[in-house]
C-alpha positions as CSV (number, residue, x, y, z in Angstrom):
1,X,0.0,0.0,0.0
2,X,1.3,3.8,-1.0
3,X,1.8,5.8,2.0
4,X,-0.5,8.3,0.7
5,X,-3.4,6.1,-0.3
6,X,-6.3,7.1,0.7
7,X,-8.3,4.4,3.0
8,X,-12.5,4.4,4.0
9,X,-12.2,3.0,7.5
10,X,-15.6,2.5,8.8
11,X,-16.0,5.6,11.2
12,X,-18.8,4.9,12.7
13,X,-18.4,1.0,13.4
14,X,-15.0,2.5,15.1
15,X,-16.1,5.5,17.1
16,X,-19.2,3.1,17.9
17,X,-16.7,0.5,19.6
18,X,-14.7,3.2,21.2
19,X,-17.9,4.1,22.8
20,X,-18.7,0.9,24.4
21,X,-15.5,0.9,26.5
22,X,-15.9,1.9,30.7
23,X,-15.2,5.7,30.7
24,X,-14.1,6.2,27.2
25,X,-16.1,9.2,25.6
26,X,-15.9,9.8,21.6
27,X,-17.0,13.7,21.0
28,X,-18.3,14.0,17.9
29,X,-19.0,17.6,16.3
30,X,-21.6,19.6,14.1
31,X,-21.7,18.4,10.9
32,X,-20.8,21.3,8.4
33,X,-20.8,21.5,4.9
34,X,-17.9,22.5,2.5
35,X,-19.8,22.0,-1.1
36,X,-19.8,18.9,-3.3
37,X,-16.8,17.0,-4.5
38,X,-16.5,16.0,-8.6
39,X,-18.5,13.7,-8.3
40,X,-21.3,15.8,-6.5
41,X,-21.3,14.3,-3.2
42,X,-21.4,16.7,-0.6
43,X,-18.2,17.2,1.2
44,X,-18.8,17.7,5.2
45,X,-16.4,18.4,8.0
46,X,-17.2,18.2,11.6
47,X,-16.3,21.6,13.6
48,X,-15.8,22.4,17.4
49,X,-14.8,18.9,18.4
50,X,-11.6,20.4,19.4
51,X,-12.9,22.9,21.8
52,X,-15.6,20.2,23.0
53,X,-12.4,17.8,24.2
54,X,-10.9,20.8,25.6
55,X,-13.4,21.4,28.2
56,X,-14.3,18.0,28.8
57,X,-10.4,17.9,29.5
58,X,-10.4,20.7,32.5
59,X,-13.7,20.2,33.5
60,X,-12.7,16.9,34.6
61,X,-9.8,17.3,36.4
62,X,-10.8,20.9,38.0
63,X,-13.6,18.4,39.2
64,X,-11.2,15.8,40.1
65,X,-13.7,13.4,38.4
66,X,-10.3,11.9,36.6
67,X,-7.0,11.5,37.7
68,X,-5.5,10.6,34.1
69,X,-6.4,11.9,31.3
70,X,-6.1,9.7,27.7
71,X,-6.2,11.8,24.5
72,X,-6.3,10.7,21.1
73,X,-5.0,13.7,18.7
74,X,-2.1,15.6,17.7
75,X,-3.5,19.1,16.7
76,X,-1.9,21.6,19.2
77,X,-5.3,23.2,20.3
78,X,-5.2,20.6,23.2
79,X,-2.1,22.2,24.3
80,X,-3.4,24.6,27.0
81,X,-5.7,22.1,28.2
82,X,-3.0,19.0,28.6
83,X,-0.9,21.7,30.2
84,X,-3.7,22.9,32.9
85,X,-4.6,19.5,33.3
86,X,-1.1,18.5,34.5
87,X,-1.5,21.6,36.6
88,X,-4.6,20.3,37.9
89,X,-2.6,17.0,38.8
90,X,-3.6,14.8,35.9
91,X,-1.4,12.3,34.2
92,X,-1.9,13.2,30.7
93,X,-1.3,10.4,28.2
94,X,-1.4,11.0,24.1
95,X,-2.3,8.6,21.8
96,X,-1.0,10.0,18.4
97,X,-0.5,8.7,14.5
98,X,2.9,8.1,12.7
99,X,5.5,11.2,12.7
100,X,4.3,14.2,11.0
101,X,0.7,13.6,12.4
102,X,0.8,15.4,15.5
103,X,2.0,18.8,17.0
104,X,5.4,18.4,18.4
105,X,4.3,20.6,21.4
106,X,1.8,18.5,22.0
107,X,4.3,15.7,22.4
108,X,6.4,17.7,24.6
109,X,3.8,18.8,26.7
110,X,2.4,15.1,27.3
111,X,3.0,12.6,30.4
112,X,3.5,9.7,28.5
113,X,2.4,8.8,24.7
114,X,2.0,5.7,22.4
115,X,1.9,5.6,18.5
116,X,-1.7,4.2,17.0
117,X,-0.6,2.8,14.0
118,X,-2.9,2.5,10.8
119,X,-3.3,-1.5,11.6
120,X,-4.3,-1.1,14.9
121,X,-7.4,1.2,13.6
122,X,-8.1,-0.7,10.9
123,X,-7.8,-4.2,13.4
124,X,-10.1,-2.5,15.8
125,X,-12.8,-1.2,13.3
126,X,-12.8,-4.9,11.4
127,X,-13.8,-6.4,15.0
């Protein structure tokens, strides 16, 4: 496979598994629409799902509902909440894609970190 082949994964089936795990919470955000592609489908994006993690982020450890943290990104909008979150006392712990596929700050700014490699989504959305 070419590194920069496209693959459909199954979102849904995925985020829908991710869901059924003990204290795991998949934020999903408002669809919005960006036109049609060639072949006239309509192209959609989902916006403020960054900003929903966010708060979910501080709002749980200002609470002290959650003593670790797990996020699954790499965009460097998380960075001031992983950072008040460690304030708050909160291991943070970033699950992240291949090199090039997260913010480096975010790395930095991380407890501890894993790479989620393209088999292990693809293995977990065939299940």
């Amino acid at each position: 496979m070419a590194i920069n082949q496209r693959i459909r994964i199954p979102k849904n089936n995925f985020f829908n598994k991710l869901e059924a795990i003990e204290s795991f919470e998949v934020r999903r955000g408002r669809p919005e629409s960006r036109g049609t592609n060639a072949a006239g489908e309509g192209i959609f994006i989902q916006k403020q799902v960054d900003v929903l993690l966010a708060v979910d982020i501080l709002i749980s450890t200002f609470r002290q509902s959650a003593d670790s943290i797990v996020l699954i990104a790499g965009d460097s909008d998380y960075i001031p909440a992983v950072r008040e979150a460690k304030t708050a006392g909160a291991i943070v712990r970033l699950v992240h894609g291949p090199r090039n596929t997260f913010h480096k700050q975010l790395w930095q700014a991380r407890d501890w970190r894993r790479e989620l490699s393209l088999k292990d989504i693809l293995d977990a959305s065939s299940r």
